[in-house]
N, C-alpha and C positions, 0 to 999 in steps of 0.2 A: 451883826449884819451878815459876814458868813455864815452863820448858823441857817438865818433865816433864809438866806439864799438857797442852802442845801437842804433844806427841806423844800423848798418850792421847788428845785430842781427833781428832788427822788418822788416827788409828788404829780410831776411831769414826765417823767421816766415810765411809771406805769401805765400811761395813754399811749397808745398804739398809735397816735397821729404827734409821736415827739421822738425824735431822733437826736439823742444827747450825744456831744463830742469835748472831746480833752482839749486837743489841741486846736480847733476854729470853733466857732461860734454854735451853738446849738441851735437846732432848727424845731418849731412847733409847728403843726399841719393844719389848718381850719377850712374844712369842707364849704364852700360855698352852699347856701341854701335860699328854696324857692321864695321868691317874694308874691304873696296872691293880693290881687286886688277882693275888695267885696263881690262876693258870688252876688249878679244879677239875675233876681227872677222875675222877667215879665208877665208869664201865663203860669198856673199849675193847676194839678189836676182840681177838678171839683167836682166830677163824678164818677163814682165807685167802678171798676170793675169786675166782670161777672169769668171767674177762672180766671188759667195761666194766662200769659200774651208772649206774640212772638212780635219781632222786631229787624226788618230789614234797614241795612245802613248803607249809605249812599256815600261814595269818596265826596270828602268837601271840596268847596270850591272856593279860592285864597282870590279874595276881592282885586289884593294890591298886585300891579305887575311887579312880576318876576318869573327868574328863570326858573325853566319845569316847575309853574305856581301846581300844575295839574300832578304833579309827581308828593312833592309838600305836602297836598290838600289829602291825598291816600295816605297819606304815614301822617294825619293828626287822625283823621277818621278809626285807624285802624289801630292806632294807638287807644284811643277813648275805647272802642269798642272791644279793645282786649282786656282794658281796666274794668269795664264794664263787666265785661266775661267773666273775671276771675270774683267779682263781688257777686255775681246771680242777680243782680237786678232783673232782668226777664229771663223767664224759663229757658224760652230760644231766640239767640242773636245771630244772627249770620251778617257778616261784612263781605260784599259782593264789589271785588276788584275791576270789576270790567265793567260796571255801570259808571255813567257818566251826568252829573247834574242838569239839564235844561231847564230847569224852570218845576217849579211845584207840581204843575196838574200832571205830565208826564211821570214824575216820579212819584205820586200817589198812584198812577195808572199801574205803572209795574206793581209796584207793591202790594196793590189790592189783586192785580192778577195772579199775583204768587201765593196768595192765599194768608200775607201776612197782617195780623191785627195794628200792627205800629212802622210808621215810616221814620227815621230818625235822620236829618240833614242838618249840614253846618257849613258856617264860612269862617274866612281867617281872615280879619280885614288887617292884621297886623303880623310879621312875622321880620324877624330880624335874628341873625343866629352870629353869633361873635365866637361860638367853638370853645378852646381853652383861652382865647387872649383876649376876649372882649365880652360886652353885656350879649346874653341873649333873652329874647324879649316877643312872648305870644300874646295874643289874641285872637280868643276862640270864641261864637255863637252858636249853639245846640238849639235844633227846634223839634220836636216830635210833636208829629202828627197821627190822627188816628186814621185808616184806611177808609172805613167805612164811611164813612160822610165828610170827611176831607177839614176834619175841624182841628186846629192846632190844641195840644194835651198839655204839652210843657214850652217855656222858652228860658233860654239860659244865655248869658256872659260874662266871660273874665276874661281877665288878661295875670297872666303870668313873667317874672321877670327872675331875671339869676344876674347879680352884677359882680363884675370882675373887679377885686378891690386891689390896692396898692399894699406891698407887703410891708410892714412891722417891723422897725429897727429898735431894740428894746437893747441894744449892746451885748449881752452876754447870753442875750436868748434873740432869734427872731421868727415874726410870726409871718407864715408865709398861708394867704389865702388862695386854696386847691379849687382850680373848677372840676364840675364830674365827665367822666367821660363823654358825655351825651347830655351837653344841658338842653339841647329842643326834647328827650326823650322823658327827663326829669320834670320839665316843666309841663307836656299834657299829661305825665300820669299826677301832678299834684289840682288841676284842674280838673282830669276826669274825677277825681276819687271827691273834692268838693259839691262837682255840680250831681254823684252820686246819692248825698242825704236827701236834698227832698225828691226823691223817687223812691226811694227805700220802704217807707211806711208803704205807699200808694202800689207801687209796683209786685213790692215780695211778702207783702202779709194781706190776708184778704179782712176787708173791715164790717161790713155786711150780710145780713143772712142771705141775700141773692145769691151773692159772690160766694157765700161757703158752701150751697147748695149745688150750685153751679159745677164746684171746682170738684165738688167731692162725691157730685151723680154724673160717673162717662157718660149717661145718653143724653147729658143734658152742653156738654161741652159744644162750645161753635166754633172751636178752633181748630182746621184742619191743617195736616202739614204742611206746611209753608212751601218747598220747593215740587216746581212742575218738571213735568218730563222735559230731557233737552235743554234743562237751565244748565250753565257752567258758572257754581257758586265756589268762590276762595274763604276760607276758612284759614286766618293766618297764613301757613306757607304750604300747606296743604287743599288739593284742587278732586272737584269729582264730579265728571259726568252723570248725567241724568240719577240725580239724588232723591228721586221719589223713589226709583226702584230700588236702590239700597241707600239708604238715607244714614251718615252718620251721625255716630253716638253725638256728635258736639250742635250738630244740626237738628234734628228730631232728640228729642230727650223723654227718658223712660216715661214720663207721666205722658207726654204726646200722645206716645206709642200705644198706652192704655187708653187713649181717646179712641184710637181707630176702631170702629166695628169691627172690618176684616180679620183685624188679630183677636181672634178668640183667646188666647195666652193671653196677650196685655189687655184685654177684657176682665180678665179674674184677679191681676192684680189691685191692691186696695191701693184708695187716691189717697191722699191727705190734704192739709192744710198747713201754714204756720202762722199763728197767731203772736201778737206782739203785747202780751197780759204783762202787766208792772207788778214786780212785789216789791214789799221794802228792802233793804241789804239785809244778807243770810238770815232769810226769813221767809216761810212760807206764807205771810199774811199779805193776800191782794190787795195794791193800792183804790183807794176809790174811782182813779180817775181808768180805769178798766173795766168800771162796772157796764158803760154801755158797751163794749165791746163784746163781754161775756153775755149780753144781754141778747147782741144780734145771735150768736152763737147758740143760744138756748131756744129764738126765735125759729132758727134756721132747724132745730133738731126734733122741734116740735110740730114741722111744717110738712103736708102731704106727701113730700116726697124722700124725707127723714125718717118722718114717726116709725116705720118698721125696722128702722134701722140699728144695729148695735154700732157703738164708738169707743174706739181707746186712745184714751189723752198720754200724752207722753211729755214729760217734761225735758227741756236739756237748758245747759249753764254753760257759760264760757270756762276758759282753763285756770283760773283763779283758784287759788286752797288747793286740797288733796283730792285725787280720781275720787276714793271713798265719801268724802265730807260731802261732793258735786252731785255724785251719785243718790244719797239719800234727800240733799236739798230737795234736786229732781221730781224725786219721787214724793215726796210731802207736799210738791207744788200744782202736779196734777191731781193729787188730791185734795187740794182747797178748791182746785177749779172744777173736780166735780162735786163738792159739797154746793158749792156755788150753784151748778146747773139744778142739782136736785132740791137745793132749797125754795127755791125761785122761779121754778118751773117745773108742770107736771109730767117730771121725767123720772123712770123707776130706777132705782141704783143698779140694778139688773144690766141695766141696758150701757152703762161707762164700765168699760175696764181701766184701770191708769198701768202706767208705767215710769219709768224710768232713765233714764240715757246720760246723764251726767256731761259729762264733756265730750264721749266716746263720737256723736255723731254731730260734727261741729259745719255748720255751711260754709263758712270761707276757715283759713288758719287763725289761730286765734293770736294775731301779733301786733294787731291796734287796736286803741278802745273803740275805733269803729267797728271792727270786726266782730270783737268779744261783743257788744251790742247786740249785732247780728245772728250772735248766735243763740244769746237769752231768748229762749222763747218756749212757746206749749203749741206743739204740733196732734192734728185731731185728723185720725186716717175712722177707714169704714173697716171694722172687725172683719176679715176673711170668713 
């Protein structure tokens, strides 16, 4: 029985959430973790989009009284909108601090005057925060709207919980359950990063040959920079007057900036695309259920405003196996996808170069399998 104890114990010693002692009781550490309900989808997309989209977000507004609900309602917004941020779901988000909710048609009014494709609003009809000694416990609704015609694109709800449990007397061990620093902070970012999958496909890969033609001919882009002279836009904890004339990097983003006519420079740089092609595991063979995808995409290259065009497919892979192994997958993979275009459509091998990129050029970090996801994919720019 000793034996077995001391092996559970030096087995517990190597967990950095276990504090072993001789003489009192030994202590083990168990992080509380988020409780989510089922992500709720009311609306989701059902028509493609044509290019990037930008995205204005609006402080929510927290249904239930309480105190500074208006304060609360900034820091879930700004919270989502940072998760948001850091996944790329739209090319440009900007979270505008000093706007205030009134009602829908108002705040499509701004948002379409700022030149923004997407209005995104939320309420919090539940919020109860217990800190370190008690349950904390949200409830959030997302709705995004599209500017243009004032038609809702997505609708979303959850609710999130962290409960505070009673600690563990096991006698010679006890288990004591750790709340995190910041369970209101824990709980929007495992709800933002939830109600992030279905916008993901819809959002950051274009599915369409509209959409690829669209995104990958600047004269053809109808998306202008978003902020006007004289707006005062908050970005995190950083503030900038009249952002049209010097527009930051986090606000206008390089593909934007190749939108503008005026900029002859970011005129010449080449667009891209990123495409979301399945192969099977360490395999360059394209699953079936990709063929119409590859299908719009050969549409799209064979299309008036394509056909003179050269293209280089680029493959990349999450951080799995060696840089090397990731590296030549890469590269065998844009080459199935141009055997693909060239089989199936009358496109001359002349006209794809492929490439390669391995993990080297990954969109988010690669430290969840949502991310790694995100980063499998075949990116198709316009050869310089």
């Amino acid at each position: 029985m000793k034996k077995i104890f001391l092996v559970i114990l030096l087995a517990l010693s190597a967990c950095t959430h276990f504090e072993p002692q001789i003489a009192t009781q030994s202590v083990y550490y168990q992080d509380a973790e988020v409780q989510l309900s089922q992500l709720m989808v009311y609306s989701r997309p059902e028509k493609p989009h044509y290019g990037p989209l930008s995205a204005l977000f609006f402080p929510f507004h927290v249904t239930q009284t309480m105190h500074k609900g208006s304060d609360w309602g900034k820091s879930v917004a700004k919270g989502i909108w940072q998760n948001w941020t850091s996944l790329q779901i739209f090319p440009s988000m900007v979270y505008d601090d000093n706007l205030a909710y009134r009602g829908l048609d108002e705040a499509l009014f701004v948002a379409r005057s700022k030149g923004y494709d997407l209005l995104v609003v939320g309420f919090v009809p539940y919020l109860y925060l217990g800190h370190t000694v008690d349950d904390s416990a949200l409830s959030v609704q997302v709705k995004i709207y599209e500017t243009k015609r004032g038609q809702m694109v997505c609708s979303f709800e959850q609710s999130g919980r962290i409960e505070k449990k009673m600690d563990d007397d096991f006698i010679l061990v006890k288990r004591e359950h750790r709340m995190p620093d910041s369970a209101f902070y824990s709980i929007i970012q495992a709800i933002a990063t939830d109600m992030a999958v279905p916008l993901t496909s819809w959002a950051r890969y274009e599915t369409t040959s509209q959409g690829m033609t669209a995104a990958l001919m600047p004269n053809m882009m109808q998306m202008q920079a978003p902020p006007q002279t004289g707006d005062h836009i908050q970005q995190g904890n950083q503030s900038t007057e009249n952002p049209k004339r010097t527009p930051p990097e986090t606000i206008t983003t390089s593909e934007q900036q190749a939108a503008q006519p005026k900029d002859k420079k970011a005129e010449s740089k080449p667009r891209s695309i990123n495409l979301a092609v399945q192969f099977d595991v360490d395999s360059s063979e394209i699953k079936p259920e990709s063929y119409p995808l590859l299908n719009e995409l050969g549409k799209a290259l064979i299309g008036d405003n394509l056909k003179d065009k050269r293209v280089i497919i680029g493959g990349h892979t999450d951080s799995d196996a060696s840089p090397e192994y990731n590296f030549k997958l890469s590269k065998d993979r844009a080459e199935a996808v141009k055997k693909y275009l060239t089989t199936n459509f009358p496109i001359a091998p002349q006209r794809i170069g492929t490439t390669g990129f391995g993990e080297s050029n990954p969109l988010v970090p690669n430290t969840t399998k949502y991310n790694k996801l995100l980063n499998r994919r075949v990116q198709v720019s316009i050869a310089p």
